[in-house]
C-alpha positions as CSV (number, residue, x, y, z in Angstrom):
1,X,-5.2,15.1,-15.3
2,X,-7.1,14.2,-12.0
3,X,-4.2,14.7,-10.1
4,X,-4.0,18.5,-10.7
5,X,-7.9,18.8,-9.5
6,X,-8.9,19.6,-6.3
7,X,-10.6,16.3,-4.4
8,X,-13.7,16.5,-2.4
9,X,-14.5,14.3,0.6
10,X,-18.7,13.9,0.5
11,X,-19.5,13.0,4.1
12,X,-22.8,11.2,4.4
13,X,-25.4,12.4,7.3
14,X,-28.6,10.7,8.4
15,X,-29.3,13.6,10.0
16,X,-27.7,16.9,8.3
17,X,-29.1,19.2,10.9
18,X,-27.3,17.1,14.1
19,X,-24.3,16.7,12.0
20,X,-24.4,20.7,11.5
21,X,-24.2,21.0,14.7
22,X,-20.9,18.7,15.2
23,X,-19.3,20.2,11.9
24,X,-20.1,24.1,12.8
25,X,-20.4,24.2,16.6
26,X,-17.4,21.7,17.5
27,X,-15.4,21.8,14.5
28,X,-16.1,25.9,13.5
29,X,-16.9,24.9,10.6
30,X,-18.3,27.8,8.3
31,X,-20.6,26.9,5.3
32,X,-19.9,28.2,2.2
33,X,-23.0,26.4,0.5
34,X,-25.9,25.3,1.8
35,X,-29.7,23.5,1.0
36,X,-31.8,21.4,3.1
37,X,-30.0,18.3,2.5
38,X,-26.4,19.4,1.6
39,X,-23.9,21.6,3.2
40,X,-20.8,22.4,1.5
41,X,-17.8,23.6,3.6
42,X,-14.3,25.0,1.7
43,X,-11.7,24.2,3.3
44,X,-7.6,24.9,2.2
45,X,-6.0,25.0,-1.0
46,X,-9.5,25.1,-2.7
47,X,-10.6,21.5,-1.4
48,X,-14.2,21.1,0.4
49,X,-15.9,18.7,2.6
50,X,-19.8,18.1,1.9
51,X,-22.2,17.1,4.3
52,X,-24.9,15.0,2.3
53,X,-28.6,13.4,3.5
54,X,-28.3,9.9,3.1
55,X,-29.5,6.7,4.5
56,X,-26.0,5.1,4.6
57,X,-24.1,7.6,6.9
58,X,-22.2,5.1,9.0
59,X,-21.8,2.4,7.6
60,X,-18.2,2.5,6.6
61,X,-15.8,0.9,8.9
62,X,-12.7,3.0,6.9
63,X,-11.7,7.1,7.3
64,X,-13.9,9.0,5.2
65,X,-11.3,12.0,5.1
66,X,-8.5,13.1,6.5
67,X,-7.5,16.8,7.0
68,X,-3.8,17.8,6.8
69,X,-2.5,19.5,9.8
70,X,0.9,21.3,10.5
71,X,1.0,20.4,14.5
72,X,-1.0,17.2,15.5
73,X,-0.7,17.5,19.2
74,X,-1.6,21.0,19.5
75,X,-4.7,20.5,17.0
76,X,-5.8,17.4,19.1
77,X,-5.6,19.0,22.3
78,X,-7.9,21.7,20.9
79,X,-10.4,19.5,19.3
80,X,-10.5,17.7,22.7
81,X,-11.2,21.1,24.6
82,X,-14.0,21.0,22.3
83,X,-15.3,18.2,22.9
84,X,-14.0,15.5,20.7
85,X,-13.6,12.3,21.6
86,X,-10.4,10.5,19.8
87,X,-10.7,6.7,18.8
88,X,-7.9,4.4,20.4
89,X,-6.1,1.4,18.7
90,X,-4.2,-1.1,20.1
91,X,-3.7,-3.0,16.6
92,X,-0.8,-5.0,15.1
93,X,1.5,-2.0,13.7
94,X,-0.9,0.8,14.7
95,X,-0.7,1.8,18.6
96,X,-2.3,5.3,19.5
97,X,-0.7,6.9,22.5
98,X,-3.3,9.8,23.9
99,X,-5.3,9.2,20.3
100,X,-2.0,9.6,18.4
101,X,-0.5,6.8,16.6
102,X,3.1,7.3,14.6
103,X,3.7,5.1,11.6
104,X,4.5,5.1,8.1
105,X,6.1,9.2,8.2
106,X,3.6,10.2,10.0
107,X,1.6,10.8,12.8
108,X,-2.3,10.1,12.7
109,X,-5.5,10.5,14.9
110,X,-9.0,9.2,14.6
111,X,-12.7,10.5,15.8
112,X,-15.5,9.8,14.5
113,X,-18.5,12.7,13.2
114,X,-22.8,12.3,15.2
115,X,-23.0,10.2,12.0
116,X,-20.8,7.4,12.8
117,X,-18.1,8.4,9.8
118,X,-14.0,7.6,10.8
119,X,-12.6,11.1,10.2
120,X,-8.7,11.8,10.6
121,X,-6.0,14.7,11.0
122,X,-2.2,13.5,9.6
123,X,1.1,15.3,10.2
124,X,3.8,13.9,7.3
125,X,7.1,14.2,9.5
126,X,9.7,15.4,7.5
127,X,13.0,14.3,8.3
C-alpha cells in the first residue's frame, strides 16, 4: 500500500529563511506552500521536499534525499555555475571524480543545503 504513495523528504532548517535562500535562489526552487516555519516545495511525479524549523537541522551524517536526474554531469555543472559546492570522497568502494562517484548502477553526487543536511542527485544507468 505505501509503495504506491508518493514519499516526502522533510528537510530540517535551523534557520528557514537562510535555507530559503539556498533552496529558491541557488536551487530555483518555487514554493508551492508556505508559513513562517515551513516551506513546501512540489517537485516531479507528485513528490515534495519540505523545509521545516527545527533545532536538529544538521545533525545527520547520512543523505537526507536524493533527487532523480536524467543527465548527472550536465545537472552538476549547472548547479556548480550556481554556486554549489559538491562533497568529495575518497572512501573504500565510493571514489568521486569532479563530485561524481559511479557505483552500484549508478552514478551519484553529494552537497550539502546552509543547514548542514547531505543532499544527492542519482542517474540509474541502464544498460
Amino acid at each position: 500500500m505505501l509503495q504506491q504513495s508518493p514519499i516526502y523528504a522533510y528537510l530540517p532548517a535551523a534557520d528557514v529563511a537562510r535555507a530559503r535562500a539556498f533552496y529558491e535562489g541557488t536551487l530555483g526552487f518555487r514554493p508551492s506552500e508556505e508559513s513562517a516555519s515551513v516551506v513546501r516545495y512540489e517537485c516531479s511525479s507528485g513528490t515534495a521536499c519540505v523545509l521545516y524549523q527545527t533545532g536538529n537541522a544538521g545533525t545527520s551524517r547520512a543523505s537526507q534525499a536524493f533527487w532523480q536526474v536524467k543527465d548527472i554531469a550536465g545537472e552538476v555543472a549547472e548547479l556548480k555555475r550556481r554556486g554549489v559546492k559538491f562533497e568529495e570522497y575518497d572512501l573504500p568502494g565510493l571514489k568521486t571524480v569532479d563530485g561524481i562517484a559511479t557505483a552500484g548502477g549508478a552514478k551519484a553526487a553529494w552537497f550539502k543545503d546552509t543547514e548542514g543536511n547531505i543532499l544527492a542527485i542519482v542517474q540509474t544507468m541502464r544498460s
